[in-house]
C-alpha positions as CSV (number, residue, x, y, z in Angstrom):
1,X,-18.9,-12.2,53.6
2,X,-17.2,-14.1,56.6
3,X,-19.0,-15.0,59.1
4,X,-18.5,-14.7,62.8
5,X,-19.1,-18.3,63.2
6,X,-16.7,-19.3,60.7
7,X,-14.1,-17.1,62.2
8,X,-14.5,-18.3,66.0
9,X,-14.0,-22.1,64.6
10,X,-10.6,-20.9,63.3
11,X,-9.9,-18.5,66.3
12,X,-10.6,-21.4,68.4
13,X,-7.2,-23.6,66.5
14,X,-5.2,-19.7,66.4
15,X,-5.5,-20.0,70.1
16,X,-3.3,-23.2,70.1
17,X,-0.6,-21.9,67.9
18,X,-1.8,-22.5,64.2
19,X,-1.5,-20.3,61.4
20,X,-4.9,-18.8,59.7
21,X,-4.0,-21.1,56.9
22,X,-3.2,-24.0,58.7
23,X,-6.4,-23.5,60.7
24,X,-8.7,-23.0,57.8
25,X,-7.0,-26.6,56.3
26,X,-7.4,-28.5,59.5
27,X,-11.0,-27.6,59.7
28,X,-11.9,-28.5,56.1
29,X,-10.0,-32.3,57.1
30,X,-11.4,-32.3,60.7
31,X,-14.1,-30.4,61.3
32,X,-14.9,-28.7,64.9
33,X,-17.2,-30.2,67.5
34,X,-19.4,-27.3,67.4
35,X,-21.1,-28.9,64.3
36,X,-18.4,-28.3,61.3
37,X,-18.0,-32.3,60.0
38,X,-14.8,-32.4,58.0
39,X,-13.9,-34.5,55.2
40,X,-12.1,-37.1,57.3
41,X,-15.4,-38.2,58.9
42,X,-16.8,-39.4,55.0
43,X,-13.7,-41.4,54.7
44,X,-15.2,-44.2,56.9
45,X,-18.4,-44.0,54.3
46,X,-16.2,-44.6,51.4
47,X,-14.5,-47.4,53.6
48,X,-18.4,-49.3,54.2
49,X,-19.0,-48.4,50.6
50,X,-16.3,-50.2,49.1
51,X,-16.7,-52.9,51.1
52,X,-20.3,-53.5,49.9
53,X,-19.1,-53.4,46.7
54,X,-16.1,-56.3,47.6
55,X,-18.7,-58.6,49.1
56,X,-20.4,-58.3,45.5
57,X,-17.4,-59.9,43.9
58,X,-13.7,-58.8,44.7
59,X,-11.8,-57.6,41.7
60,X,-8.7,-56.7,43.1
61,X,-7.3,-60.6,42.1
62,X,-8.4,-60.2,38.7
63,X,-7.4,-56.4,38.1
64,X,-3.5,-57.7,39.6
65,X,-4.2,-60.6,37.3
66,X,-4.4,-58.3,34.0
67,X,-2.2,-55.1,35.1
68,X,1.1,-56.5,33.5
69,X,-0.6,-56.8,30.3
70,X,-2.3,-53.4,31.2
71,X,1.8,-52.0,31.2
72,X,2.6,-53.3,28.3
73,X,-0.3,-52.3,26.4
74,X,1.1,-48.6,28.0
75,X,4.7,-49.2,27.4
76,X,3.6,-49.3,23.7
77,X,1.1,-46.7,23.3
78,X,4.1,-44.4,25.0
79,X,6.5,-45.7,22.5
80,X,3.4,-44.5,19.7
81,X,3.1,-41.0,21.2
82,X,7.3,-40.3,21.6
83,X,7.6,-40.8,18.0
84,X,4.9,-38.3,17.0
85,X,5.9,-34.8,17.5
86,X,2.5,-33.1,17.6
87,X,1.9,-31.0,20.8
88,X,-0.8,-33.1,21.7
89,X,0.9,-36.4,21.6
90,X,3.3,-34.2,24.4
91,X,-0.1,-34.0,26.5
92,X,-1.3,-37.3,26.1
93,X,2.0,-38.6,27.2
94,X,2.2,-36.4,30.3
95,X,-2.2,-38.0,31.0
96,X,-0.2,-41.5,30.1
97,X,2.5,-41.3,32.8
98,X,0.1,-40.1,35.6
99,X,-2.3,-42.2,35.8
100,X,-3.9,-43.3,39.2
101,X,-2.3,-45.1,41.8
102,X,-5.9,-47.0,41.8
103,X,-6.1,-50.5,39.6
104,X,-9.9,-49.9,39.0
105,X,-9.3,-46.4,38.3
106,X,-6.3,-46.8,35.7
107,X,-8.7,-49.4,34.0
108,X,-11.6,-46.9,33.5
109,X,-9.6,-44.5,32.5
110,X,-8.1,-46.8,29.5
111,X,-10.8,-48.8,28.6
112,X,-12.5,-45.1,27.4
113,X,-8.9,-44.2,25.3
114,X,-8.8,-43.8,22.2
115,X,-6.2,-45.4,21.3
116,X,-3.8,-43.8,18.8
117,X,-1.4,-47.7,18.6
118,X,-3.4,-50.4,17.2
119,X,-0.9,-52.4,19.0
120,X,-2.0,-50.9,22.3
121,X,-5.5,-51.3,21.4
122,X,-5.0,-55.0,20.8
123,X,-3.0,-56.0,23.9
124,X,-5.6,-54.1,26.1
125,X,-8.5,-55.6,24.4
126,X,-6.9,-59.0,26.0
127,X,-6.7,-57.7,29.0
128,X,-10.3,-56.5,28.4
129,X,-12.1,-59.8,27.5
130,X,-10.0,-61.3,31.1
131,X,-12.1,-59.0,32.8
132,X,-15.0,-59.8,31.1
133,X,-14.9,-63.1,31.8
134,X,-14.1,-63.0,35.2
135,X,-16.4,-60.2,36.6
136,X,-19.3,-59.0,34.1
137,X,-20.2,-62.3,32.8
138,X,-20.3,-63.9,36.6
139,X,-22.3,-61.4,37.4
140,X,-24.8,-61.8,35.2
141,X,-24.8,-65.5,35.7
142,X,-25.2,-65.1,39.2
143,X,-28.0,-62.1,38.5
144,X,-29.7,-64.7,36.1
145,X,-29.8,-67.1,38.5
146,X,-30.9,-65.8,41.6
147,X,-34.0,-64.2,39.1
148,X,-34.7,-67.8,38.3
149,X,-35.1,-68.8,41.7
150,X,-37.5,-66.0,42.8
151,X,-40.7,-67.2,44.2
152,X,-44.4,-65.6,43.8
153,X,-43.9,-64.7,47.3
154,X,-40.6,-62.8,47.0
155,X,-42.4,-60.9,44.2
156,X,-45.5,-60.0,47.0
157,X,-43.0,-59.4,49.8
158,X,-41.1,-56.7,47.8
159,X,-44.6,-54.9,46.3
160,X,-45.5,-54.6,50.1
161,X,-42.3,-53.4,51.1
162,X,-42.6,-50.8,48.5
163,X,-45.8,-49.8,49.1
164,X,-44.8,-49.2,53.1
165,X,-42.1,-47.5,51.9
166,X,-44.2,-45.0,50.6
167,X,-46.6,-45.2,53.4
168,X,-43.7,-43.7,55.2
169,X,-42.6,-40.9,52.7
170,X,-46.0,-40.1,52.0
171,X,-45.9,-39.2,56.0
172,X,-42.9,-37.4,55.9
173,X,-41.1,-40.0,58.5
174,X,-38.0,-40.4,58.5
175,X,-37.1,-42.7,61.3
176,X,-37.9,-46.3,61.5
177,X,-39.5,-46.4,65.2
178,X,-41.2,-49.6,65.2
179,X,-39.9,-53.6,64.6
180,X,-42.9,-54.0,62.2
181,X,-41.6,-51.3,60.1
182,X,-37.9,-53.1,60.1
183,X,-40.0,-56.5,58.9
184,X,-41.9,-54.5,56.0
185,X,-39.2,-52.8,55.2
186,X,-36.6,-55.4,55.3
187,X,-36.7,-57.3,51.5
188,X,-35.5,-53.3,50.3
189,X,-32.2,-54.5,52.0
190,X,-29.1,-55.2,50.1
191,X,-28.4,-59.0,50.1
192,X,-24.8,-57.9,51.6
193,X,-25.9,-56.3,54.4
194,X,-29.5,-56.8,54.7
195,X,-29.5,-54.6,58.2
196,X,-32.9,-51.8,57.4
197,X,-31.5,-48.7,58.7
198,X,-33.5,-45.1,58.9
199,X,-35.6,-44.1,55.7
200,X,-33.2,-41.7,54.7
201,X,-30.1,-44.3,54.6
202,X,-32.1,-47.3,53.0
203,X,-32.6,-44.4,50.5
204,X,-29.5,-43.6,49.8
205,X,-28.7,-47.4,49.7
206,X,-31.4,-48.7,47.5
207,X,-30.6,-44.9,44.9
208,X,-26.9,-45.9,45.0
209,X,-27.9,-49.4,44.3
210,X,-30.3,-48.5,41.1
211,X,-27.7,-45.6,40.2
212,X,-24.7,-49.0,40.4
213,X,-27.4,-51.2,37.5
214,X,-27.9,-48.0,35.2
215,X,-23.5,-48.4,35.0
216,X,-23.4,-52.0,34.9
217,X,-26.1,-52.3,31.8
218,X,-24.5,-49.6,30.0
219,X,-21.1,-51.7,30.0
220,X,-22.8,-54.7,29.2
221,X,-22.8,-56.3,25.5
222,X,-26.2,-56.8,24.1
223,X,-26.3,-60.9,24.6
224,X,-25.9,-59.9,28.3
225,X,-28.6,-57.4,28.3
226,X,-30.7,-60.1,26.8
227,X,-30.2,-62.7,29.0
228,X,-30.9,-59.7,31.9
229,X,-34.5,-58.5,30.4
230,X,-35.2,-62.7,30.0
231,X,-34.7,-63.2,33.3
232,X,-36.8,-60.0,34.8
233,X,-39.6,-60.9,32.3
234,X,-39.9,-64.3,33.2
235,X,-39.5,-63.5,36.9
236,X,-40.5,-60.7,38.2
237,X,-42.4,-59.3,35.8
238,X,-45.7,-62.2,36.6
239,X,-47.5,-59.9,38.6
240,X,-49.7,-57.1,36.8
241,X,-49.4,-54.9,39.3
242,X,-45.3,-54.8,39.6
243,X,-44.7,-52.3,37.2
244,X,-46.6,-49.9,38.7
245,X,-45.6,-50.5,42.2
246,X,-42.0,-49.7,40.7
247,X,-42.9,-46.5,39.3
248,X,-44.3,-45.0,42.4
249,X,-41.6,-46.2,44.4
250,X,-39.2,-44.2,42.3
251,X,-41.3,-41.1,42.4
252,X,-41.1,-41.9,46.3
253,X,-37.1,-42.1,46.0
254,X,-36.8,-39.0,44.0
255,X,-38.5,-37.5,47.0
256,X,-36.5,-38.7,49.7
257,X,-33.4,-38.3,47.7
258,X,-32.2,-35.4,45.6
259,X,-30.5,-35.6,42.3
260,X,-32.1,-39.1,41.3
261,X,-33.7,-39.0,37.9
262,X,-37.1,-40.8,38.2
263,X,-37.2,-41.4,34.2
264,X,-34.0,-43.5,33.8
265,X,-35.4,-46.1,30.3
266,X,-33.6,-48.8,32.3
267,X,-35.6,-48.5,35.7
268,X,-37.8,-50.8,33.8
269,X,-35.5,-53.4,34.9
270,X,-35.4,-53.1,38.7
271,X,-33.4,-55.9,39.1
272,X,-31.1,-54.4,41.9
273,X,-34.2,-55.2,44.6
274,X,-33.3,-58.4,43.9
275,X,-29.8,-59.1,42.9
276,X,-26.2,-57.7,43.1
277,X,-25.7,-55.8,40.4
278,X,-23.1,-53.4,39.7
279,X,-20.2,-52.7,37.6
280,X,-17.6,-53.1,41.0
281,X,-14.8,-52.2,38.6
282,X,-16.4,-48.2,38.1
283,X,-17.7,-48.5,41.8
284,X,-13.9,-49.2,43.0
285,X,-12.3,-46.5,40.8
286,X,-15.0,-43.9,42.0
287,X,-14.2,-45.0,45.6
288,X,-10.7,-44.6,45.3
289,X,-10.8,-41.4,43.8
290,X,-12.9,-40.1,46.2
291,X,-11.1,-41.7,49.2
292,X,-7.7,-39.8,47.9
293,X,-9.5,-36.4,47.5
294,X,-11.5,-36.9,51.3
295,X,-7.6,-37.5,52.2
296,X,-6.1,-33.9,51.0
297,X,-2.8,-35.7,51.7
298,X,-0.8,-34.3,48.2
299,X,1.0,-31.6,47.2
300,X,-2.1,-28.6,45.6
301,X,-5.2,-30.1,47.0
302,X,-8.5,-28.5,47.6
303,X,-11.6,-28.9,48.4
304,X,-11.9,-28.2,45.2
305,X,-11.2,-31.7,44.6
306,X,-14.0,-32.8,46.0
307,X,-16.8,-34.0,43.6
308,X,-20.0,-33.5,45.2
309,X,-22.3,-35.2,42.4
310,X,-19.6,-38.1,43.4
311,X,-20.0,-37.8,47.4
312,X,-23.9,-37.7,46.9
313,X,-24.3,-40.8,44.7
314,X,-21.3,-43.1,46.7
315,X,-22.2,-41.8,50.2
316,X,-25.5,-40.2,50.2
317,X,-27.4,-37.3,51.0
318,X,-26.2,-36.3,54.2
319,X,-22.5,-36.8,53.1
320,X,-23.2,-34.5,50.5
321,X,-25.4,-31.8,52.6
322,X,-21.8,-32.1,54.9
323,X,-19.6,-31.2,52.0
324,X,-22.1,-27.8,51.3
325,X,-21.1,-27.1,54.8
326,X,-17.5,-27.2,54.3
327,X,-17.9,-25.6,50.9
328,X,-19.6,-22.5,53.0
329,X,-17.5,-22.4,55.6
330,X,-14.4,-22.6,52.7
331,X,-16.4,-19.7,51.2
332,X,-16.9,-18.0,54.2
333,X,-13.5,-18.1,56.1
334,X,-10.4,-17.4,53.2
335,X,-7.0,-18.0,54.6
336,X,-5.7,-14.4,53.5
337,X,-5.0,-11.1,55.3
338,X,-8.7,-10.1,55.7
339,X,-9.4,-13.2,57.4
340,X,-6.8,-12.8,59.4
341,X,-7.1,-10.1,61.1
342,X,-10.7,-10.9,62.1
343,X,-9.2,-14.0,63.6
344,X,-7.2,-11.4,65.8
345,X,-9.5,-9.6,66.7
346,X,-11.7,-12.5,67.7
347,X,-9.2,-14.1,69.5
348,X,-9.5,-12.9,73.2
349,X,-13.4,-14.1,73.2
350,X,-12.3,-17.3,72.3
351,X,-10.0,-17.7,74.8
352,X,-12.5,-16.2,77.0
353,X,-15.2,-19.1,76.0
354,X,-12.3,-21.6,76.4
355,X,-12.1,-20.2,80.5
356,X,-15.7,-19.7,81.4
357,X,-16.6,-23.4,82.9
358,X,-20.4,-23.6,84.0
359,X,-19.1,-23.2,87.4
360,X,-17.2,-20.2,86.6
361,X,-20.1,-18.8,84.9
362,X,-22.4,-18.8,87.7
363,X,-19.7,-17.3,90.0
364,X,-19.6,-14.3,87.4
365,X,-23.0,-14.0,87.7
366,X,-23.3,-14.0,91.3
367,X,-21.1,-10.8,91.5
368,X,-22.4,-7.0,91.4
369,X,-23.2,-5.7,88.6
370,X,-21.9,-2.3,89.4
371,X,-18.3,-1.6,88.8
372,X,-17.1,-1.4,92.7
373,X,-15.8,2.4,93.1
374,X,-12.2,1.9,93.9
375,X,-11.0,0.5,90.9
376,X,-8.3,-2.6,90.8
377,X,-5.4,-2.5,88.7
378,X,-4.5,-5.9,86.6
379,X,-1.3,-6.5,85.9
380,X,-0.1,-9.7,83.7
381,X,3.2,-11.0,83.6
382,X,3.6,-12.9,80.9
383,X,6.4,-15.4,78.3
384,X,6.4,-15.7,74.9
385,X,3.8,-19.3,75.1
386,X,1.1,-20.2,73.7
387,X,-0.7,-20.6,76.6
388,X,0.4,-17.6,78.3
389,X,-0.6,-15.5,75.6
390,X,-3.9,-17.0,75.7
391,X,-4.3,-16.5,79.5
392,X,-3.6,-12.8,78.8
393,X,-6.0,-12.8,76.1
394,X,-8.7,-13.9,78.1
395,X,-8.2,-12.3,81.5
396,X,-8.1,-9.1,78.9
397,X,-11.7,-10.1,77.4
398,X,-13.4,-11.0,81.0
399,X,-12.1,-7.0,82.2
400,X,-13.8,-5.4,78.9
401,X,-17.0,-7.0,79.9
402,X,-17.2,-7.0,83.7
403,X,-14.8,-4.5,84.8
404,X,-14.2,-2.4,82.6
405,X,-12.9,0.2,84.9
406,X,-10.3,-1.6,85.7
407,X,-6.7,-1.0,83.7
408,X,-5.0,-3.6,82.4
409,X,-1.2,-3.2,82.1
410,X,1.0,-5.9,80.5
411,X,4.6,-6.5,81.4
412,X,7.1,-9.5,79.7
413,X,8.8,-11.6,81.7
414,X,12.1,-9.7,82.8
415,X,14.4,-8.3,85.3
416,X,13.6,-5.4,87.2
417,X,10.1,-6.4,87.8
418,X,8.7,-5.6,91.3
419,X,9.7,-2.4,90.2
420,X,8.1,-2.2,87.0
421,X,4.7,-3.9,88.3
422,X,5.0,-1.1,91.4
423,X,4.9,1.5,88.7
424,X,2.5,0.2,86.7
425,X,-0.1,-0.1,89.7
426,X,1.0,3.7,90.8
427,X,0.3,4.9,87.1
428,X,-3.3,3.2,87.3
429,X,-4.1,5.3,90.3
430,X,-6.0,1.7,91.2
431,X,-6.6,1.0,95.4
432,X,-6.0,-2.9,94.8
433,X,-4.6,-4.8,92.0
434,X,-4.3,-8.4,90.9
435,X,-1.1,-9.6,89.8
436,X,-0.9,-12.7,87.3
437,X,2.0,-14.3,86.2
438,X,1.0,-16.4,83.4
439,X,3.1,-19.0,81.8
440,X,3.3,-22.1,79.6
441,X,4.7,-25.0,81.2
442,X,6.6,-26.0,77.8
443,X,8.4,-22.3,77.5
444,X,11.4,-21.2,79.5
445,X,10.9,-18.3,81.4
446,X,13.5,-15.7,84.0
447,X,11.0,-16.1,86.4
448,X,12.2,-18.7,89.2
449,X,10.3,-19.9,92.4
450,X,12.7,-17.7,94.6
451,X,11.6,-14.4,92.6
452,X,8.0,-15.5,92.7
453,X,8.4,-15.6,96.8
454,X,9.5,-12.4,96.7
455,X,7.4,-10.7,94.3
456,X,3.9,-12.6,96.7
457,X,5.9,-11.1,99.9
458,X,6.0,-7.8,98.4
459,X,2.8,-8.0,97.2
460,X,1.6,-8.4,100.9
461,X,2.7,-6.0,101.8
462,X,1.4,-3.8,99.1
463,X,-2.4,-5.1,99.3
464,X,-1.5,-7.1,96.2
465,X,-3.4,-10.7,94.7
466,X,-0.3,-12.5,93.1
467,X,-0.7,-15.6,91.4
468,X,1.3,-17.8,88.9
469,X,-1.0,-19.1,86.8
470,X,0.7,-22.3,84.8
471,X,-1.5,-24.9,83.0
472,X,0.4,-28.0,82.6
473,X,-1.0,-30.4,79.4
474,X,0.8,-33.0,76.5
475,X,-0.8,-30.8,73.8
476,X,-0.9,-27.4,73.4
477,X,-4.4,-27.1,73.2
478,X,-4.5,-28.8,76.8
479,X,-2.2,-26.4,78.2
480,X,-4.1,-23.1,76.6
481,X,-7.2,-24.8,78.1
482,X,-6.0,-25.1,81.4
483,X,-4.4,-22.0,81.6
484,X,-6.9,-19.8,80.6
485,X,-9.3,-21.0,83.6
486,X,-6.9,-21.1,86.1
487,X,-6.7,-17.3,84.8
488,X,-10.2,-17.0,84.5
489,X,-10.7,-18.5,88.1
490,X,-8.1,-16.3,89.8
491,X,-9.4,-13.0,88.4
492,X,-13.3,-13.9,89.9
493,X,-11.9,-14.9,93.1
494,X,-10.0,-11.6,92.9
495,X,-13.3,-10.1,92.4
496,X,-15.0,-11.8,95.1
497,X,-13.0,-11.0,97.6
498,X,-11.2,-14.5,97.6
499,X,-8.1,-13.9,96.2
C-alpha cells in the first residue's frame, strides 16, 4: 500500500516540474530532507572505506602492473570459446566481453574461472603468482612481524579494552560520552585511522575488519596460514585468559551488529585487533561494485542493484538500516498510474506546506474561525509555469480549509479579461473578491504592466484586492517556493483586512 508519506516526498519534486518517475528516481539517488537518505549520501562511505583499505597496501600499481597479461590471457580464452559452437561457449563469451570497468573487480572475477584454454589458465596463473608476491605475501610478512613485536602489555591493553567494550554493550550505550572511555576503548582502533568513534561505528569497523581476515585466510596458501597461527600462538596467545576474552567480545559484536556470525572456526585467530589484514584486492572489487550501483548512473539500474548483505558488511549497520528505507519507500511509492494520480491529488497540500511560513501560520491562526457572512470571491489568473501553477494550487488548498465559502474561479492568462474576471465575480454572487495574478518569472505571459494598471484601477473601483503575485528564483524549485507564499501571504492579508 502507498503511503501518504511516501507520496508527499514525491509531490513535493512534482511541484517543481518533475515527472512521477523522475521524482520517484531522484529520491532513491537523493533522498529528501524530511528524513529519506538516498543512495548518494553512502557513496562518501564507500569513498572512507576504500581509502582504509589503500592505506593497508595500495594495489592499484600492481593490478596496472599485471592487466596486460590479464588481456592476453582473455584474448586467448575468447579465441578458445569462438571456436566452440556450444550455446554456452556464446554465453560465456558475452560474461568475457563485459567484464568490469574495475581492475580488482575483473581480477576476482577470473581468478574463480574455470578456465576452458589451458593456455588462458597458464598466462593468468603468471599474472596470479605477480600478485601474490606483491600483495598477500607482504602482507603476511608485515602481519608476522608486527605479532612479533607485540608486548605483554599490548596483550593486557586490548583484554581491557575488550572487556569495557562489553561493559558498554552490556549497558546498552551507544555513545562514547566520556575521554576515559575513548582511552579504554582506543587499542580496538584500526592502526589506519586509530580515531575511537561511537560504539556502534567502532562496531561496524572492528566486524568489517574480522569479516576482511575470514577473506584474506581463505585466499591464503597453507605455508601462509602457518606462518599466521605461529605468529598468534607465540604472541598473543601467552595469556590464559585471551581466548576467552575473545569469545565474549564476539558474542558482544553479534549484539551490536546484526548479521555477524559469532562461530566463524577462524575467529580463533583474532589477529585483525592487532594487524592489517585483509585481502584489499576482494575489498577494492566489492567497493567498486558497490560505488557503481550507489551511482545509478547506467542505462537499466535499480535499486535492485543494490546488495544490501554488501552495504552492511562494507559500510555498516546504519548504511544498511538506510537502504531498508529506500527499499520501503521503492515499495511504497511505484512510478505508475496509481501512484500518479495520488501524487495529483496530493499536490495542492504540498504546495500549501511549501507557503505556510511560521509567520504566516500564526497570522492564519489569529483570524476568525467563522466563515465571515459575505462571502469573497477568488479569482486566479494564471500562465502555463510551474510556479504559477503551484501558486494556484495552494491559494486553492488554503480556501478548502479556511474559507471554504468562498468560490474559487480560475481564468488563463488572455485577452478579454477585466471582462471575464467581472463575470466571474458576478456569477459568484461574492460582496468582495481577491484577484491574483500568478506568474512564473521564467514563462512569457500576455499580461504587460500597462494591463496590470488597468486591471488594479478597475479593481478600485470595483471593491477588488488585485495582486501580481511573481516569485523570481535560478531554480525552479526557488521560484515555486517563492511564489506560493507571496500567494499565501496576499490571500491572509486579503482576509485580514489588509489587502
Amino acid at each position: 500500500m502507498t503511503s501518504r508519506p511516501a507520496v508527499d516526498l514525491v509531490a513535493e519534486l512534482v511541484l517543481d516540474g518533475a515527472t512521477v518517475e523522475r521524482a520517484v528516481s531522484t529520491m532513491i539517488k537523493y533522498g529528501h530532507p524530511a528524513g529519506l537518505t538516498g543512495l548518494d549520501a553512502l557513496r562518501p562511505r564507500v569513498a572512507a572505506r576504500r581509502a582504509t583499505v589503500d592505506r593497508v597496501l595500495a594495489i592499484d600499481p600492481v593490478l596496472a602492473a599485471v592487466a596486460p597479461v590479464v588481456d592476453d590471457a582473455v584474448r586467448v580464452e575468447l579465441h578458445t570459446l569462438f571456436a566452440d559452437p556450444d550455446d554456452l561457449a556464446r554465453l560465456e563469451e558475452a560474461e568475457l566481453r563485459q567484464l568490469p570497468e574495475s581492475a580488482a573487480a575483473t581480477y576476482q572475477v577470473l581468478s574463480s574461472r574455470r578456465w576452458h584454454s589451458a593456455a588462458a589458465e597458464a598466462i593468468f596463473a603468471d599474472a596470479a603468482d605477480t600478485v601474490h608476491r606483491s600483495v598477500f605475501a607482504v602482507l603476511v610478512d608485515r602481519a608476522v612481524r608486527e605479532l612479533g613485536a607485540l608486548a605483554g602489555t599490548d596483550v593486557a591493553e586490548m583484554i581491557m579494552a575488550l572487556e569495557h567494550f562489553g561493559t558498554l554493550v552490556d549497558d546498552g550505550t551507544r555513545r562514547l560520552g566520556t575521554d576515559q572511555d575513548h582511552a579504554r576503548l582506543r587499542p580496538l582502533g584500526s592502526r589506519t585511522d586509530p580515531a575511537t568513534p561511537d560504539l556502534g561505528d567502532l562496531a561496524d569497523e572492528l566486524a568489517w575488519r574480522r569479516s576482511a581476515q575470514h577473506r584474506l585466510l581463505a585466499v591464503l596458501d597453507e605455508p601462509a596460514r602457518r606462518r599466521l597461527v605461529a605468529a598468534w600462538t607465540g604472541s598473543a596467545a601467552r595469556r590464559p585468559d585471551w581466548l576467552a576474552a575473545i569469545a565474549a567480545f564476539h558474542r558482544r559484536l553479534t549484539v551490536l551488529r546484526s548479521g555477524t556470525d559469532p562461530d566463524r572456526p577462524d575467529d580463533r585467530l583474532a589477529l585483525y585487533l592487532f594487524a592489517e589484514v585483509l585481502d584489499p584486492i576482494a575489498e577494492s572489487a566489492d567497493l567498486d561494485l558497490l560505488d557503481r550501483a550507489l551511482g545509478q548512473d547506467y542505462p537499466g539500474s535499480s535499486l535492485d542493484d543494490v546488495d544490501p548483505e554488501a552495504v552492511g558488511r562494507l559500510l555498516g549497520d546504519a548504511a544498511r538500516r538506510r537502504l531498508a528505507d529506500l527499499n520501503a519507500f521503492a515499495r511504497q511509492v511505484p512510478a505508475n498510474d496509481d501512484t500518479a494520480a495520488m501524487v495529483r491529488r496530493r499536490l495542492p497540500a504540498a504546495a500549501l506546506r511549501r507557503g505556510l511560513t511560521p509567520a504566516l501560520r500564526r497570522r492564519l491562526g489569529a483570524l476568525a474561525e467563522d466563515v465571515p457572512e459575505d462571502r469573497a470571491a477568488v479569482v486566479l489568473v494564471t500562465d502555463s509555469g510551474e510556479a504559477a501553477r503551484a501558486g494556484e494550487l495552494a491559494i486553492r488548498e488554503l480556501v478548502r480549509r479556511h474559507r471554504p465559502a468562498d468560490a474559487v474561479r480560475l481564468i488563463k492568462d488572455e485577452a478579454g479579461l477585466r471582462g471575464r474576471i467581472t463575470r466571474a465575480v458576478a456569477r459568484t454572487g461574492a460582496d468582495r473578491a481577491a484577484v491574483v495574478v500568478l506568474s512564473d518569472d521564467h514563462s512569457p505571459g500576455t499580461l504587460d504592466a500597462a494591463a496590470l494598471n488597468a486591471l488594479r484601477r478597475s479593481g478600485d473601483q470595483r471593491g477588488w484586492a488585485v495582486g501580481l503575485v511573481s516569485g523570481s528564483g535560478p531554480t525552479t524549485g526557488e521560484r515555486v517556493t517563492a511564489t506560493v507564499r507571496k500567494a499565501v501571504e496576499f490571500m491572509i492579508d486579503f482576509w485580514a483586512g489588509g489587502a
